[in-house]
C-alpha positions as a Python dict, from the first residue, in 0.01 Angstrom:
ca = {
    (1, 'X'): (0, 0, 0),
    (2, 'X'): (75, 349, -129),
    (3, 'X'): (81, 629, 139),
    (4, 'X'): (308, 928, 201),
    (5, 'X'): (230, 947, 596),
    (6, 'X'): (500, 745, 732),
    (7, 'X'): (317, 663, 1077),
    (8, 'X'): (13, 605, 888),
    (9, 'X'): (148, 346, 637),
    (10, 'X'): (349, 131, 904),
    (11, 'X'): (41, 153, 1139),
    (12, 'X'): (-195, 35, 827),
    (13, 'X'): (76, -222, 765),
    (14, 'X'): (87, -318, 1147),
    (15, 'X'): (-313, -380, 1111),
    (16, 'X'): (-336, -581, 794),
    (17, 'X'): (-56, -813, 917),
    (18, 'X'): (-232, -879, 1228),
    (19, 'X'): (-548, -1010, 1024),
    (20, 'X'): (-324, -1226, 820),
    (21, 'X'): (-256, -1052, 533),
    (22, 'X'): (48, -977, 307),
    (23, 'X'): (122, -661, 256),
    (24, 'X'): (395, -456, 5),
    (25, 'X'): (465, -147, 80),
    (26, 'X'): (383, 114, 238),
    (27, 'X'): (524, 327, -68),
    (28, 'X'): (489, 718, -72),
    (29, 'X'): (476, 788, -422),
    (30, 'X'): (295, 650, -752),
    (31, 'X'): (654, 565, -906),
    (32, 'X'): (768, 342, -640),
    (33, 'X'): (391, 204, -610),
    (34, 'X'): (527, 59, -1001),
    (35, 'X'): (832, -66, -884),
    (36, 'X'): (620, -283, -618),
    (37, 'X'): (343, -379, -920),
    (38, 'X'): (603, -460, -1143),
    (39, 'X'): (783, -714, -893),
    (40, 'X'): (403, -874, -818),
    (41, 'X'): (63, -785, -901),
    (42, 'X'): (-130, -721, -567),
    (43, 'X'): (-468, -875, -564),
    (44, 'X'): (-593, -537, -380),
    (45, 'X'): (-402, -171, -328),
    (46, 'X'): (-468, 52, -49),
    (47, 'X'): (-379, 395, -238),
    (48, 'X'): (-360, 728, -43),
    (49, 'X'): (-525, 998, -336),
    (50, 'X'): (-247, 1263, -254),
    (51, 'X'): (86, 1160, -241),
    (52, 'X'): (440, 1301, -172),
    (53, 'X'): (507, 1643, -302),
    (54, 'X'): (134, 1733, -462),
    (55, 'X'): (128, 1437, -604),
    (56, 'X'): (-227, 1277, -681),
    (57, 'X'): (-272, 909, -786),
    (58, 'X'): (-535, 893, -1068),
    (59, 'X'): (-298, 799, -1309),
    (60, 'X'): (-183, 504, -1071),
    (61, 'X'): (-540, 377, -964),
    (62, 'X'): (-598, 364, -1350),
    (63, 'X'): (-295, 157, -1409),
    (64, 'X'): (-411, -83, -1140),
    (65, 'X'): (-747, -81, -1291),
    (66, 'X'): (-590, -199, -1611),
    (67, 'X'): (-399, -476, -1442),
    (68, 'X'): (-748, -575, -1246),
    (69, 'X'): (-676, -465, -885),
    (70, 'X'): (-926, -378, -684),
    (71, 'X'): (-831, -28, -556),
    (72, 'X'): (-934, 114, -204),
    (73, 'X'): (-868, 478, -198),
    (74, 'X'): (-780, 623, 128),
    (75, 'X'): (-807, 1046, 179),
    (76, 'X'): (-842, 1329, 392),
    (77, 'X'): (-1018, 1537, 187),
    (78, 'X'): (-1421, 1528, 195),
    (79, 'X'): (-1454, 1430, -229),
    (80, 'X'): (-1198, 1315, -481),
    (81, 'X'): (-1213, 1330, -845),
    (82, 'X'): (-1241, 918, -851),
    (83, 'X'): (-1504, 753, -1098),
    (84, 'X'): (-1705, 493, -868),
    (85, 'X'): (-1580, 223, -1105),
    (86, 'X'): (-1254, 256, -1037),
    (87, 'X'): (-1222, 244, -692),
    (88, 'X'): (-1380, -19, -456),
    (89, 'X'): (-1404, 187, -169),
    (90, 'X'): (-1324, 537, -60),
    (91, 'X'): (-1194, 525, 318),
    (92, 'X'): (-1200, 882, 455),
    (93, 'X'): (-864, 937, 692),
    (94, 'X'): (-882, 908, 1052),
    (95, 'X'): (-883, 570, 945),
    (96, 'X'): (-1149, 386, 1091),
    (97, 'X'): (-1068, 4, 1164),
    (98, 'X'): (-1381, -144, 1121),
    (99, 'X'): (-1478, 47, 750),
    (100, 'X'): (-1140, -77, 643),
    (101, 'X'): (-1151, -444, 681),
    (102, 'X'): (-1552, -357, 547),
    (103, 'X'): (-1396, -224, 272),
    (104, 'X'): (-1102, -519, 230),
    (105, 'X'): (-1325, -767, 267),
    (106, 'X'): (-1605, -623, -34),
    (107, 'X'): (-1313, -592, -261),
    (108, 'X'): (-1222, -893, -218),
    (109, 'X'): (-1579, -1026, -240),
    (110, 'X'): (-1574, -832, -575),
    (111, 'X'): (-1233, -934, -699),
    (112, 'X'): (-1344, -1296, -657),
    (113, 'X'): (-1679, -1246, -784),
    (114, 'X'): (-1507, -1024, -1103),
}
């Protein structure tokens, strides 16, 4: 999980764990979103489109789209620049719980069926 939003990340985290999954992260910026993708390839990342200090993650989701991880793309803004292809879903932020596990569970569906 990459996101910049402290509270956010830990309450995303909190969430996840509570439906039984294993989570890395949360990480705040796209360099330390490597370090956690070079220690294990996650079979989906949650990945907040602006990151710590300006920072915006296209370059990231297109690493993980080389590697074959399904990418969910969480933002606050109305549109970002992301090419349908390579994201799975595009949450907008408030977060809602129930189009988040929607989302989790069709990326999964899709990284099975892929």
């Amino acid at each position: 999980m990459v996101e910049d939003s402290w509270h956010i990340g830990v309450a995303l985290k909190s969430l996840l764990r509570s439906f039984g999954m294993d989570v890395a992260g949360p990480v705040a910026t796209a360099a330390d979103a490597e370090r956690l993708i070079a220690q294990q390839t996650p079979d989906i990342a949650i990945v907040d489109y602006n990151l710590r200090g300006g920072e915006l993650a296209h370059g990231l989701i297109d690493r993980l789209n080389e590697r074959g991880v399904r990418v969910i793309v969480v933002t606050g803004y109305a549109a970002v620049p992301v090419p349908p292809e390579k994201a799975a879903a595009i949450v907008q932020k408030p977060i809602v719980e129930a189009q988040l596990l929607a989302a989790l569970q069709a990326a999964a569906e899709q990284k099975t069926a892929g």
